[in-house]
N, CA, C and O atoms as a MOPAC input file, in Angstrom:
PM7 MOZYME 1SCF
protein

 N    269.40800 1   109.89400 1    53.47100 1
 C    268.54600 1   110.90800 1    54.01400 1
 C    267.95900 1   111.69000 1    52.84100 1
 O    268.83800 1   112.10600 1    52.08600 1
 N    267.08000 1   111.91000 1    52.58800 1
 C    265.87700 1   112.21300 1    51.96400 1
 C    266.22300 1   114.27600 1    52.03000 1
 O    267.23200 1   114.68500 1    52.60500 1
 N    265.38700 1   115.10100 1    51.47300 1
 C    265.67500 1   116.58000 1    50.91100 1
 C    265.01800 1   116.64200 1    52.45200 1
 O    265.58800 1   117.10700 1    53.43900 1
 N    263.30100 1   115.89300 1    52.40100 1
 C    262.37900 1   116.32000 1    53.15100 1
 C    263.54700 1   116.43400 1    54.71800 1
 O    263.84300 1   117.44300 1    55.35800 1
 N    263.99100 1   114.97000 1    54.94100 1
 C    264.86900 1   114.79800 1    56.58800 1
 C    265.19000 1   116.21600 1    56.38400 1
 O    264.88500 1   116.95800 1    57.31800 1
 N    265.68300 1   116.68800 1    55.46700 1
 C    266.72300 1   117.76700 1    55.91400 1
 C    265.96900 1   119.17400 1    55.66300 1
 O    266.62200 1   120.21700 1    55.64400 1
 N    264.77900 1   119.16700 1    55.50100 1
 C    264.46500 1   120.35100 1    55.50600 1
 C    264.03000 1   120.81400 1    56.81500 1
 O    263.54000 1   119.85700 1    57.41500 1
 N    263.99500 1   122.17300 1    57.70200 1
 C    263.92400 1   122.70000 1    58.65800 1
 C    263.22600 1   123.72800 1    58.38900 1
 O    263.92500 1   124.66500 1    58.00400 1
 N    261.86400 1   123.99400 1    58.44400 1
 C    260.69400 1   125.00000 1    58.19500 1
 C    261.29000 1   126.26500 1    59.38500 1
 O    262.04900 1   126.27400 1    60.35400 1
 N    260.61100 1   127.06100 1    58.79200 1
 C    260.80400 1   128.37800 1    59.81600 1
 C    259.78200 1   127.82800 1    61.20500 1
 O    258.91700 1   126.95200 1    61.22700 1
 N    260.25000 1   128.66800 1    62.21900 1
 C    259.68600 1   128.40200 1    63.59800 1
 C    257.99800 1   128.95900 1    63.54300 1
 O    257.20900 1   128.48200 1    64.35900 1
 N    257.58300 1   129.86500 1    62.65000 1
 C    256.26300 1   130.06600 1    62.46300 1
 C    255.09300 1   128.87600 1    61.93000 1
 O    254.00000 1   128.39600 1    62.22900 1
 N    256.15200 1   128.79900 1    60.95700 1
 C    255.56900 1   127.39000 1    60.38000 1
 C    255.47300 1   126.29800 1    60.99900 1
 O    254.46100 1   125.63300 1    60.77700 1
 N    256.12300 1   125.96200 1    61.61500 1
 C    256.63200 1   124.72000 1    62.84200 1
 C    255.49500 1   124.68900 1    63.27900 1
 O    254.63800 1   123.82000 1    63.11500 1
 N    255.41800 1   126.21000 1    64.19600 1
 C    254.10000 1   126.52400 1    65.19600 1
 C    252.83400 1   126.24300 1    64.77700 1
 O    252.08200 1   125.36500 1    65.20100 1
 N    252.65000 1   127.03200 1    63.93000 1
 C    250.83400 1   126.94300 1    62.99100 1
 C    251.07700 1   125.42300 1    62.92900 1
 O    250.63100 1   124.72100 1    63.83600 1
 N    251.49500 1   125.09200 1    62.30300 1
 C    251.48500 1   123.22300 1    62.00900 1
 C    251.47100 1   122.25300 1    63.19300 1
 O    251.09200 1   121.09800 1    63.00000 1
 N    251.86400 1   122.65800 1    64.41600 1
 C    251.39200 1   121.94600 1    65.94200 1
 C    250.16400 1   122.29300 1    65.84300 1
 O    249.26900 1   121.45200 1    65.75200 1
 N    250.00600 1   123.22100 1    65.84700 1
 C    248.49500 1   124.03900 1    66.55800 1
 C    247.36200 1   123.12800 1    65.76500 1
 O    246.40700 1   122.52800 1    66.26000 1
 N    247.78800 1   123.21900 1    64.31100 1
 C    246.95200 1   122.11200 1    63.47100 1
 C    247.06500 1   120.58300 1    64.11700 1
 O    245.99300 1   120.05500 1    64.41400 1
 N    247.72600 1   120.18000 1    64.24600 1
 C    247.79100 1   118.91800 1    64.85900 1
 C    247.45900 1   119.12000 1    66.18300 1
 O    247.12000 1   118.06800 1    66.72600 1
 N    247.43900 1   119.88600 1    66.74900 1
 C    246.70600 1   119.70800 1    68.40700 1
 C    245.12900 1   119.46000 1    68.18000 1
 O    244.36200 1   118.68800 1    68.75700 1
 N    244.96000 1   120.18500 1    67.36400 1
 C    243.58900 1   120.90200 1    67.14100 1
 C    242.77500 1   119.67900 1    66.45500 1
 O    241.60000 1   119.44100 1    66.73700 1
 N    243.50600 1   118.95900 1    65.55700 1
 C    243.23800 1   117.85800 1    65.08000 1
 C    242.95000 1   116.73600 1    66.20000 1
 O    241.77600 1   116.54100 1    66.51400 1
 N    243.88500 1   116.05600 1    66.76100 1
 C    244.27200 1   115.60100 1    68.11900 1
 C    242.70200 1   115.45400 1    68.97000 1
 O    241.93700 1   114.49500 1    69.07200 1
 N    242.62300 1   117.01100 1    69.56000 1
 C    241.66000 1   117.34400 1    70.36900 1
 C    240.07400 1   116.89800 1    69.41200 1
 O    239.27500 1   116.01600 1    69.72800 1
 N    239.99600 1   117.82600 1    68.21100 1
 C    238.63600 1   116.60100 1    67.55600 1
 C    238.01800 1   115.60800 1    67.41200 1
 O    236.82000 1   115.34500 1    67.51200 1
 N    239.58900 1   114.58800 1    66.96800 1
 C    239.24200 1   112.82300 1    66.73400 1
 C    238.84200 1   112.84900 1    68.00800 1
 O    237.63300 1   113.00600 1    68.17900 1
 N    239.84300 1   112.68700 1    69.39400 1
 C    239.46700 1   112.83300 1    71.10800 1
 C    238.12700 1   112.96700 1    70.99300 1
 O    237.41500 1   111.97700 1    70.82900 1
 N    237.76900 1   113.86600 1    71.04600 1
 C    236.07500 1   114.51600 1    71.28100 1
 C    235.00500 1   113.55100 1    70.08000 1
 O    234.04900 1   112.90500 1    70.51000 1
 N    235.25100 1   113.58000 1    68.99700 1
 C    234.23400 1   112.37700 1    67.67200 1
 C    234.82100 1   111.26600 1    68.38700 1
 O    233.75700 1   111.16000 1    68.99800 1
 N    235.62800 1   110.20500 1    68.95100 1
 C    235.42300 1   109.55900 1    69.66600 1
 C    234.54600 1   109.19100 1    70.70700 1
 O    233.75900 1   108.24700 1    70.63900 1
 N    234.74000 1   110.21900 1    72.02200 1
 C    234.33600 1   110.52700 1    72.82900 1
 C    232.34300 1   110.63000 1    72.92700 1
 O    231.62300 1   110.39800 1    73.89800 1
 N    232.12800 1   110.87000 1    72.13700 1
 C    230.79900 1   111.93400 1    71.28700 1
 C    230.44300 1   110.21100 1    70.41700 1
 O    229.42700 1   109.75200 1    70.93900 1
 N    230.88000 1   109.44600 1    69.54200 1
 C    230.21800 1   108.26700 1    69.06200 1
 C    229.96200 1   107.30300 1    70.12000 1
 O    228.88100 1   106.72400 1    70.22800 1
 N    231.13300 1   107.09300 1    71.04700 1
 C    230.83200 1   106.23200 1    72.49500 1
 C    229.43100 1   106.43900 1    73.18600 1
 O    228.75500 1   105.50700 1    73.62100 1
 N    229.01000 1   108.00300 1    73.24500 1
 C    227.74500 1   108.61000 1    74.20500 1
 C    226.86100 1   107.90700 1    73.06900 1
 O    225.93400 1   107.11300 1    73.22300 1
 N    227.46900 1   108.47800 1    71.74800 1
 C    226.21900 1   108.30800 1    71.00200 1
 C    225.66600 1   106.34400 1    71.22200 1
 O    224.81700 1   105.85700 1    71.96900 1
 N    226.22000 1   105.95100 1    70.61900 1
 C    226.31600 1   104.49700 1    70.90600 1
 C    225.59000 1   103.82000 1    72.05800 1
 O    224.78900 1   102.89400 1    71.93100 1
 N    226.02800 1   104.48600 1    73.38400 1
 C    225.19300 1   104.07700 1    74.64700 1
 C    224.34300 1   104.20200 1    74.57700 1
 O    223.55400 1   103.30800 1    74.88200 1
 N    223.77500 1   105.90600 1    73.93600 1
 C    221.99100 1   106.41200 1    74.01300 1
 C    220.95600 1   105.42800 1    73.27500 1
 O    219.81300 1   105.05400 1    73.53800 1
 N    222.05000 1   105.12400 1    72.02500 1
 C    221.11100 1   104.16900 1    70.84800 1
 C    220.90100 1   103.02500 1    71.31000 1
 O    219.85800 1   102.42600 1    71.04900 1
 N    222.20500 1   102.32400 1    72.36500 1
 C    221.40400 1   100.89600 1    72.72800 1
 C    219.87000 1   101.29000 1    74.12200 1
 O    218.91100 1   100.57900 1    74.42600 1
 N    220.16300 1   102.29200 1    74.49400 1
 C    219.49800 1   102.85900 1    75.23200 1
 C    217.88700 1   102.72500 1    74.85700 1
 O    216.92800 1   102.21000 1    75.43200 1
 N    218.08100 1   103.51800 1    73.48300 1
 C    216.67600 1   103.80400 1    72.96700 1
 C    216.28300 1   102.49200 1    72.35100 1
 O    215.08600 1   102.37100 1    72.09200 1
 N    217.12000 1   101.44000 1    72.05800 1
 C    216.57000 1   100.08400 1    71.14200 1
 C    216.64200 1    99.26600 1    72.16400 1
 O    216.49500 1    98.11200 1    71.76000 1
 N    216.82700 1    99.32800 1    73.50300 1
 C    215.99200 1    98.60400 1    74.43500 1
 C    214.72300 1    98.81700 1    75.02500 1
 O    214.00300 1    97.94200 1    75.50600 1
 N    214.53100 1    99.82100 1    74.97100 1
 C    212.95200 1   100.43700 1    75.31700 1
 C    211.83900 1   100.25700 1    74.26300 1
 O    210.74700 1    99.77300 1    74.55900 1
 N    212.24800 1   100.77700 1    72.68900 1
 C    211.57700 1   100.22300 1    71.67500 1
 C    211.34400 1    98.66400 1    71.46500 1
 O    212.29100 1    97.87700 1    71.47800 1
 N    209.88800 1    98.22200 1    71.24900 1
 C    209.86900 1    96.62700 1    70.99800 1
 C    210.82500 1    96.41600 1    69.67800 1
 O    210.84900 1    97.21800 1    68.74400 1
 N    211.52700 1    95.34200 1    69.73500 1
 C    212.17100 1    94.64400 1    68.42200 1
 C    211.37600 1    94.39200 1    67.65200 1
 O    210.93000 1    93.32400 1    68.07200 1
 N    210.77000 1    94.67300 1    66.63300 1
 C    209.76700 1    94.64200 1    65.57700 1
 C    210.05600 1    94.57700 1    64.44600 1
 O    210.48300 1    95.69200 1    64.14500 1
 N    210.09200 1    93.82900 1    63.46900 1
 C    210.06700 1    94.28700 1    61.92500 1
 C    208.72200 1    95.66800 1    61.42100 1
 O    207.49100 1    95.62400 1    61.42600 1
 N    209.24200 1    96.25400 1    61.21800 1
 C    208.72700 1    97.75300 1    60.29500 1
 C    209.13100 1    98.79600 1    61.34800 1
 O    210.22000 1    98.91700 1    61.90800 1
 N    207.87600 1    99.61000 1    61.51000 1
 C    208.14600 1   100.84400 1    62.04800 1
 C    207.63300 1   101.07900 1    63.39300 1
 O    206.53100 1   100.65700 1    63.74400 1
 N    208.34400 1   101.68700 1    64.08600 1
 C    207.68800 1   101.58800 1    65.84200 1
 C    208.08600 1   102.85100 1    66.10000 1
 O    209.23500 1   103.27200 1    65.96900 1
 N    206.83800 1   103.65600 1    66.58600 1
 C    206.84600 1   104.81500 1    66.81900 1
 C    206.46000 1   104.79900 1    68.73800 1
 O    205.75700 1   103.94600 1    69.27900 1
 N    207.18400 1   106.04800 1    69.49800 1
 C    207.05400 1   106.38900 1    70.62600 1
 C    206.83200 1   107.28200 1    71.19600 1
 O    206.83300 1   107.92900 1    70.14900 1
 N    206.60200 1   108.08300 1    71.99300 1
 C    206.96500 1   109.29500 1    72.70900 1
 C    206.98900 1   109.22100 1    74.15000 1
 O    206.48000 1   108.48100 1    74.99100 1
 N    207.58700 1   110.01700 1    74.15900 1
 C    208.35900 1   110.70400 1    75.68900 1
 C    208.79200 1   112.10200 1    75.73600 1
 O    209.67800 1   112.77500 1    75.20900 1
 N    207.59200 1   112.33500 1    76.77400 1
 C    207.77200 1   113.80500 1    76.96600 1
 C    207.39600 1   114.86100 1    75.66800 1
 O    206.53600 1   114.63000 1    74.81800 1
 N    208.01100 1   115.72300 1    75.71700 1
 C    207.92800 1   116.58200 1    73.92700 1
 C    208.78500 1   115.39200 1    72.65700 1
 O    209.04300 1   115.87600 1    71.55500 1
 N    209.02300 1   114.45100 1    72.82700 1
 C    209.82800 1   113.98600 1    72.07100 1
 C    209.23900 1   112.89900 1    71.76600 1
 O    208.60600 1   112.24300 1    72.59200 1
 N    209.40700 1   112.49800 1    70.25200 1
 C    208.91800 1   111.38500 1    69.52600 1
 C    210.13200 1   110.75800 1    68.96000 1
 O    211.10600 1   111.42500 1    68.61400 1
 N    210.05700 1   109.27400 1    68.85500 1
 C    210.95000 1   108.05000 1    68.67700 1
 C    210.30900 1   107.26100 1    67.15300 1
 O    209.12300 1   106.99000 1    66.96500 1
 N    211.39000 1   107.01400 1    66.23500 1
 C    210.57400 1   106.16500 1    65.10500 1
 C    212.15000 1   105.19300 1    64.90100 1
 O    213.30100 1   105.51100 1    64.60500 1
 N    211.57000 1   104.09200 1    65.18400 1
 C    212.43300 1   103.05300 1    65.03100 1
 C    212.22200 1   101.98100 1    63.61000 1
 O    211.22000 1   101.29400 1    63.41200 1
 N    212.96300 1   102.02500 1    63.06600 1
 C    212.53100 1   101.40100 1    61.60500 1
 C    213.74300 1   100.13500 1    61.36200 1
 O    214.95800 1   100.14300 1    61.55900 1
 N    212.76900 1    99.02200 1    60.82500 1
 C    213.61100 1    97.94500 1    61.09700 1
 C    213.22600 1    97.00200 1    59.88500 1
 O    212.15100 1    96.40400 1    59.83800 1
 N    214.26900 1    96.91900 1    58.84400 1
 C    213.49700 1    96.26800 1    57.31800 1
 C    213.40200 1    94.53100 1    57.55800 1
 O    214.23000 1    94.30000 1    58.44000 1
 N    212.86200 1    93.46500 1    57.21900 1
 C    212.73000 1    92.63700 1    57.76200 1
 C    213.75000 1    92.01900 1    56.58600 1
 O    213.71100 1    92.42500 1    55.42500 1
 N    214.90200 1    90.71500 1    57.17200 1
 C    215.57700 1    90.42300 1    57.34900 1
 C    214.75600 1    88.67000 1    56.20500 1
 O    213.71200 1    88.11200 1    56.54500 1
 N    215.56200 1    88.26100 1    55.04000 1
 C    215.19500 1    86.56800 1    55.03700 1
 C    216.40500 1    86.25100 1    54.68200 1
 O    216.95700 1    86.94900 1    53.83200 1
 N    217.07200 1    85.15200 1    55.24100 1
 C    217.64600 1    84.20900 1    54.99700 1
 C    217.25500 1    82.46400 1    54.69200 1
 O    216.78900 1    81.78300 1    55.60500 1
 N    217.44200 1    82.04000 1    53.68300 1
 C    217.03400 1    80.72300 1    53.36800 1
 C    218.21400 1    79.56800 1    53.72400 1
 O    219.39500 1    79.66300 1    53.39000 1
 N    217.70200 1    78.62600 1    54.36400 1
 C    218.38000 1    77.40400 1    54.46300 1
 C    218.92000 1    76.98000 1    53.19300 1
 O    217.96500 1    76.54600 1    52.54900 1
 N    219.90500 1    76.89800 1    52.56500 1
 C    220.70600 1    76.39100 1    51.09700 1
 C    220.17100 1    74.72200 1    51.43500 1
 O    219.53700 1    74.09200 1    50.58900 1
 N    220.50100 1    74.19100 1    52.67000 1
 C    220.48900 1    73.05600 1    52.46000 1
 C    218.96600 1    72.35200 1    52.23800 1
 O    218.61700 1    71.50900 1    51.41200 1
 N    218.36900 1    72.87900 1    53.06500 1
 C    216.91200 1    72.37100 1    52.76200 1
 C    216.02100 1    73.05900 1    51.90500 1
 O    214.81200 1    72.89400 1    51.74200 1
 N    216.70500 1    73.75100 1    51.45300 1
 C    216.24300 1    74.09000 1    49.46500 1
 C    216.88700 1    73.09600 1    48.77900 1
 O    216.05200 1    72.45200 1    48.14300 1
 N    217.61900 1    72.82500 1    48.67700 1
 C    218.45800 1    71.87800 1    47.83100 1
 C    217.69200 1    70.59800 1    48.05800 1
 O    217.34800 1    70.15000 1    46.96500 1
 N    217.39200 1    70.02600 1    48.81400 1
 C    216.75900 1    68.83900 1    49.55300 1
 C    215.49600 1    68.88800 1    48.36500 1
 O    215.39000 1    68.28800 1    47.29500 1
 N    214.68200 1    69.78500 1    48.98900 1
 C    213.37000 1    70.00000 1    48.41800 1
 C    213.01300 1    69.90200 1    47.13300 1
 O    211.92700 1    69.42600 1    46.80100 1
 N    214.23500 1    70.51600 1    45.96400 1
 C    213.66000 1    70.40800 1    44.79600 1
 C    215.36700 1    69.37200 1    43.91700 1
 O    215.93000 1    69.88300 1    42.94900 1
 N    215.73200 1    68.36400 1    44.35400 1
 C    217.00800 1    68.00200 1    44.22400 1
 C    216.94300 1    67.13800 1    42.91100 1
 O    217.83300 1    66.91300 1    42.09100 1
 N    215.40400 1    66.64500 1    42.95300 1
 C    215.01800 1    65.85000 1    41.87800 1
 C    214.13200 1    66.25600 1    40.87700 1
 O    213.52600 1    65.45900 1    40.16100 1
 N    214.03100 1    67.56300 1    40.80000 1
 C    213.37500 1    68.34900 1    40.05700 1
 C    214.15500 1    69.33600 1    39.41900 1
 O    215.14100 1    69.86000 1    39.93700 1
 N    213.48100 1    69.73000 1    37.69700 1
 C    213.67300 1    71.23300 1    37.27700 1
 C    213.86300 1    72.41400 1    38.33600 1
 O    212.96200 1    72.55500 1    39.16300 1
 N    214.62400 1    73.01000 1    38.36600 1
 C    215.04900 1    74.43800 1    39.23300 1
 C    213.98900 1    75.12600 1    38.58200 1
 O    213.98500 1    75.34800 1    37.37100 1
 N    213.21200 1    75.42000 1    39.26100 1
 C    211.53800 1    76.70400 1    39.14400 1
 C    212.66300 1    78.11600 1    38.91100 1
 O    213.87200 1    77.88600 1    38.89600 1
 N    212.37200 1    78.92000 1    38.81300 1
 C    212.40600 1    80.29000 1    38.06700 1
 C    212.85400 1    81.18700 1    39.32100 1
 O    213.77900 1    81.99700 1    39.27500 1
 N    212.04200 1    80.91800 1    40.47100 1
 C    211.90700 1    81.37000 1    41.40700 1
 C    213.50100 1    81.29900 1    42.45600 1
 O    213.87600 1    82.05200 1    43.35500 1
 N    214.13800 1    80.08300 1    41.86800 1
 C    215.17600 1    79.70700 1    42.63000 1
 C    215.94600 1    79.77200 1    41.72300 1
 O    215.63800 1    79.42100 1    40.58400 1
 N    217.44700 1    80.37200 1    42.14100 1
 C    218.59000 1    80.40100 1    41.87500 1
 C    219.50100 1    79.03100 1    42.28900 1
 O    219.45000 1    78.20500 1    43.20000 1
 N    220.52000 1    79.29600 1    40.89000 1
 C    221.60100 1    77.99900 1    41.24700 1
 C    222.27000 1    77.99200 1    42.26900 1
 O    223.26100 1    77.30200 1    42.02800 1
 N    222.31400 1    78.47800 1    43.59200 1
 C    223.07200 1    78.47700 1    44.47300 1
 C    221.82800 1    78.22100 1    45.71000 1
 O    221.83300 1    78.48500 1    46.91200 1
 N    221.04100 1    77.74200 1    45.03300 1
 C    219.73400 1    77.67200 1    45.90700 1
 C    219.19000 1    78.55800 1    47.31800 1
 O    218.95800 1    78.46000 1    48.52300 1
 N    219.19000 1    79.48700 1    46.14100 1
 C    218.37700 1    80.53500 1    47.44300 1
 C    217.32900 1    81.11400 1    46.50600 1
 O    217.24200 1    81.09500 1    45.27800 1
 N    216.57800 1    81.62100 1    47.43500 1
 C    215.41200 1    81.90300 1    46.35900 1
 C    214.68300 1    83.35900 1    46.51700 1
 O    214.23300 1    83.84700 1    47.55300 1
 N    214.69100 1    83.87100 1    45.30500 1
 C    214.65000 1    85.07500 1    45.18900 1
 C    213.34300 1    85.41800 1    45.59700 1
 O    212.30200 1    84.78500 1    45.41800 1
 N    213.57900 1    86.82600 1    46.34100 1
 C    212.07600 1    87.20300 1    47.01800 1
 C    211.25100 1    87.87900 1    46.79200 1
 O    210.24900 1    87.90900 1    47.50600 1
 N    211.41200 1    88.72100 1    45.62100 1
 C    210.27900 1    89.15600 1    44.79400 1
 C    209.45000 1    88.04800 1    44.10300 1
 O    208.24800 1    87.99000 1    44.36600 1
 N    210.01300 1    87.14300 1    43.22000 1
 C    209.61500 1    85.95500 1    42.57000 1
 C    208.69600 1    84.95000 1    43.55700 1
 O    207.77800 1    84.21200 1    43.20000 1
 N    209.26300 1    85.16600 1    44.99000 1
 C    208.91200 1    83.87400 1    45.96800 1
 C    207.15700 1    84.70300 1    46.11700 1
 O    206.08700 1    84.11400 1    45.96500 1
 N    207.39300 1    86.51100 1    46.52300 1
 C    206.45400 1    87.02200 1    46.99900 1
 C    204.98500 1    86.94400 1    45.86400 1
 O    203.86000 1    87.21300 1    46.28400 1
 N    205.22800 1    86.56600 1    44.52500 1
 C    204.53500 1    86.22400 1    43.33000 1
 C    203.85100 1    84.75400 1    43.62700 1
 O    202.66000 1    84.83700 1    43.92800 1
 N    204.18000 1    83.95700 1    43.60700 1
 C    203.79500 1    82.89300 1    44.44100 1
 C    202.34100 1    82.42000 1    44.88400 1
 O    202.08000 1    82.95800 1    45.96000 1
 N    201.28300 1    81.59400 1    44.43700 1
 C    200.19900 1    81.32200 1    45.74200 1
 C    200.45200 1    81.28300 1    46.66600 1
 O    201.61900 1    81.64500 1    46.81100 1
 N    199.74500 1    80.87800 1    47.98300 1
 C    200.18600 1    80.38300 1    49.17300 1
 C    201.05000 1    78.91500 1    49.23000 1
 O    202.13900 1    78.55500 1    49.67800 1
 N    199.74300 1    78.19500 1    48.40000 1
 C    200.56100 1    76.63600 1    48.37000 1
 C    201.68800 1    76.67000 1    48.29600 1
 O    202.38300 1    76.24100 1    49.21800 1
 N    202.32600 1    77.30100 1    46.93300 1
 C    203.51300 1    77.00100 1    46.58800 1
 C    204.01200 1    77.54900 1    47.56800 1
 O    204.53100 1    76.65800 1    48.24000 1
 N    204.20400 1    78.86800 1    48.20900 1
 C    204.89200 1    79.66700 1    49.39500 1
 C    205.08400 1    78.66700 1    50.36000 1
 O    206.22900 1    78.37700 1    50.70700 1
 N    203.78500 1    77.92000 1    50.99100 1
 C    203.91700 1    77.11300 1    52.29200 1
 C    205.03600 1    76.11800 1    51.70800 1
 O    205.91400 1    75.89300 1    52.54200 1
 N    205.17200 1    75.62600 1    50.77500 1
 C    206.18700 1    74.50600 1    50.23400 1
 C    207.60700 1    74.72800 1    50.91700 1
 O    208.41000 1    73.92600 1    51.39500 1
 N    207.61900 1    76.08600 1    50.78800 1
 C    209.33300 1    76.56200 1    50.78300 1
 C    209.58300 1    76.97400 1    52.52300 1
 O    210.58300 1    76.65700 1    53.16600 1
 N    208.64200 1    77.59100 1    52.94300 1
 C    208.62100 1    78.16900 1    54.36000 1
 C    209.23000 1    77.76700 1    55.60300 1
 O    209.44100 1    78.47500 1    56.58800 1
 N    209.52900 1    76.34600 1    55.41500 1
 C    210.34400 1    75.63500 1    56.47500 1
 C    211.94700 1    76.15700 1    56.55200 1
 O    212.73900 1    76.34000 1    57.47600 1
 N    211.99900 1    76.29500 1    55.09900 1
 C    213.05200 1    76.63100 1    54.48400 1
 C    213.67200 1    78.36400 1    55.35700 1
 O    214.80600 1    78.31200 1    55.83200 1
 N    213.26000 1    79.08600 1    55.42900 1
 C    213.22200 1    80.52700 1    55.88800 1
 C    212.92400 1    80.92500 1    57.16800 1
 O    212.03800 1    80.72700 1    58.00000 1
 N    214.22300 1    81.72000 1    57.03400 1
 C    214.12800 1    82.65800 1    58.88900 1
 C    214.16700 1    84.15400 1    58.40500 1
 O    215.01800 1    84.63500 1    57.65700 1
 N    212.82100 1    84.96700 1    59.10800 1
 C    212.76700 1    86.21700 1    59.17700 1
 C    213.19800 1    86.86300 1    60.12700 1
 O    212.82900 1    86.47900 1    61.23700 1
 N    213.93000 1    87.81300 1    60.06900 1
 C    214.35700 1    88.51200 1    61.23000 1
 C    214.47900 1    90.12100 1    61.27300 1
 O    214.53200 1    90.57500 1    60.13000 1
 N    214.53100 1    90.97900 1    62.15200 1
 C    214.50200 1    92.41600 1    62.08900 1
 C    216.30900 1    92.61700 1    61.85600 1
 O    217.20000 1    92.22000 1    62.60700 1
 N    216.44800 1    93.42800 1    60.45100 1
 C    217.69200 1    94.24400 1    60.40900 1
 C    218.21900 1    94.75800 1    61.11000 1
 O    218.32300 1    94.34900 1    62.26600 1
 N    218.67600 1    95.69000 1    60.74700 1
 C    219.55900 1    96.99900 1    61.41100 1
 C    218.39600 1    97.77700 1    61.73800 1
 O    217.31800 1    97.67600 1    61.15100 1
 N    218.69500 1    98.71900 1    62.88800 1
 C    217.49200 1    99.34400 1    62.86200 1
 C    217.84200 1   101.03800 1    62.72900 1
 O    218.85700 1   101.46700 1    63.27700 1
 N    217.17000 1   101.72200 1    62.16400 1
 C    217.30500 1   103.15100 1    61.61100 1
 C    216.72400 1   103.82500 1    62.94400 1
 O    215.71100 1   103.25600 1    63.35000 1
 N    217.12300 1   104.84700 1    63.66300 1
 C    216.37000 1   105.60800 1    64.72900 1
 C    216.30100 1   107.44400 1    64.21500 1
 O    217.22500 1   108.12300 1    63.76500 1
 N    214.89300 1   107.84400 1    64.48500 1
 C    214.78400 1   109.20100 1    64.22700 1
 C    213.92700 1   109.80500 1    65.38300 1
 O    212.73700 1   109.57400 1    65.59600 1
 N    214.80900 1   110.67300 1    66.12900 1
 C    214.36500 1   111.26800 1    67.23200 1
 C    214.16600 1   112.73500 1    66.57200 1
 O    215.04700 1   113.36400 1    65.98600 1
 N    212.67000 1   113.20100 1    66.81200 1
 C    212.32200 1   114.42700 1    66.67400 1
 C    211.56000 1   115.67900 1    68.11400 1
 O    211.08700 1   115.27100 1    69.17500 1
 N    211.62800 1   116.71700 1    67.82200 1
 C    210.77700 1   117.43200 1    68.63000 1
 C    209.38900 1   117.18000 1    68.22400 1
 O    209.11900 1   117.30200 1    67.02900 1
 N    208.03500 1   116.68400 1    69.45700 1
 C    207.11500 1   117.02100 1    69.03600 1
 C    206.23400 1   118.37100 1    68.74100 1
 O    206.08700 1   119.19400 1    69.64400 1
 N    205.67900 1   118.56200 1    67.50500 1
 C    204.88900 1   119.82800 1    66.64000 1
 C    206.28400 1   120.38300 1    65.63700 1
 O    205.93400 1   121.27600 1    64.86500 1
 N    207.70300 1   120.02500 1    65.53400 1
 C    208.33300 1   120.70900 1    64.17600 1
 C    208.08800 1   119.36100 1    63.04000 1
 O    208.44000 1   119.47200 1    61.86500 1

C-alpha cells in the first residue's frame, strides 16, 4: 500500500474535489451532448448544399451558408506505372508513381490528357461558415 492509499484528506477537501468532478462529469455530458446536435445540423446543412468542389454559398432567411470544399486527386499507382514502365521517370512523377500536382498543373494539355485516365477528382472535407446576414 502506497503513502497516497493511506492518505485521508480533510472532509472539506474531499467535498470541493467531488464538486470538481461532478462539475467536470456534467460538462464532458453536455460537449458530448452539444457535438451530437452539432453533427446532426452539419449533415443537415451538407445535404441541402450541392456537393461541389470550391465554394457554395446560400441563404436562408437572415442567414448565409458558405460551404467550402478543396478538390480532392488521387492517382491510380497502377496505371501510372503501366504508362511510363518503359520509359525515363519525367520529373513530374515520383518513384512511387504518383504524380505531383503542381508539376502535373505546369504541363500542356497533351501531356495532361496522357495521364488523365490515370486520376479521380473528388470534393474533400468540407469547411461550413454560417453567418448573420449585414455583420
Amino acid at each position: 500500500m502506497s503513502d497516497w492509499d493511506a492518505y485521508d484528506p480533510p472532509q472539506s477537501v474531499n467535498d470541493a474535489f467531488a464538486k470538481v468532478l461532478e462539475d467536470y462529469l456534467e460538462r464532458t455530458n453536455e460537449a458530448e451532448q452539444l457535438a451530437e446536435q452539432i453533427s446532426v445540423l452539419k449533415d443537415q446543412i451538407l445535404f441541402t448544399v450541392p456537393e461541389e468542389i470550391g465554394e457554395q454559398v446560400m441563404e436562408a432567411g437572415s442567414y448565409m451558408v458558405t460551404v467550402n470544399r478543396n478538390e480532392l486527386w488521387k492517382w491510380d499507382a497502377d496505371a501510372v506505372e503501366a504508362m511510363i514502365a518503359d520509359q525515363t521517370i519525367p520529373p513530374h512523377v515520383t518513384r512511387k508513381y504518383s504524380i505531383d500536382k503542381k508539376r502535373f498543373q505546369q504541363l500542356d494539355d497533351k501531356e495532361q490528357a496522357t495521364y488523365m485516365h490515370a486520376l479521380t477528382r473528388k470534393p474533400g472535407a468540407p469547411r461550413i461558415a454560417v453567418a448573420k446576414k449585414g455583420l
